[in-house]
C-alpha positions, 0 to 999 in steps of 0.5 A: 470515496474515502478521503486519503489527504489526511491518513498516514497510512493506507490499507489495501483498499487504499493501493488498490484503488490508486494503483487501479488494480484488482483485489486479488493482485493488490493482495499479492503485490502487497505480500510481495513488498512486505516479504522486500520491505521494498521498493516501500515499507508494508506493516502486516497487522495479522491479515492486514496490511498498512502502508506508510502513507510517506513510504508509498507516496514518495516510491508513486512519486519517484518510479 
């Protein structure tokens, strides 16, 4: 189990466990908030995604 406490930014796996979402769908949800830059910022790094651990955390915070 990865330890999330002390990381600034999550990875895809990260949302796709706190959401409790499936892989495929937290691919698409994350390209969908990417493309937004909202209702929380996304970085994609070529493939991969990372996300501000402050932006999620206050969105999951605040619906």
């Amino acid at each position: 189990m990865n330890d999330t406490s002390e990381k600034m930014v999550y990875d895809a796996s990260d949302i796709q466990r706190i959401l409790g979402i499936g892989r495929s769908m937290t691919y698409v949800f994350l390209e969908k908030v990417y493309e937004d830059q909202a209702p929380f910022k996304v970085i994609k790094i070529g493939k991969l995604y990372r996300v501000p651990k402050k932006s999620f955390d206050e969105w999951l915070d605040n619906p």
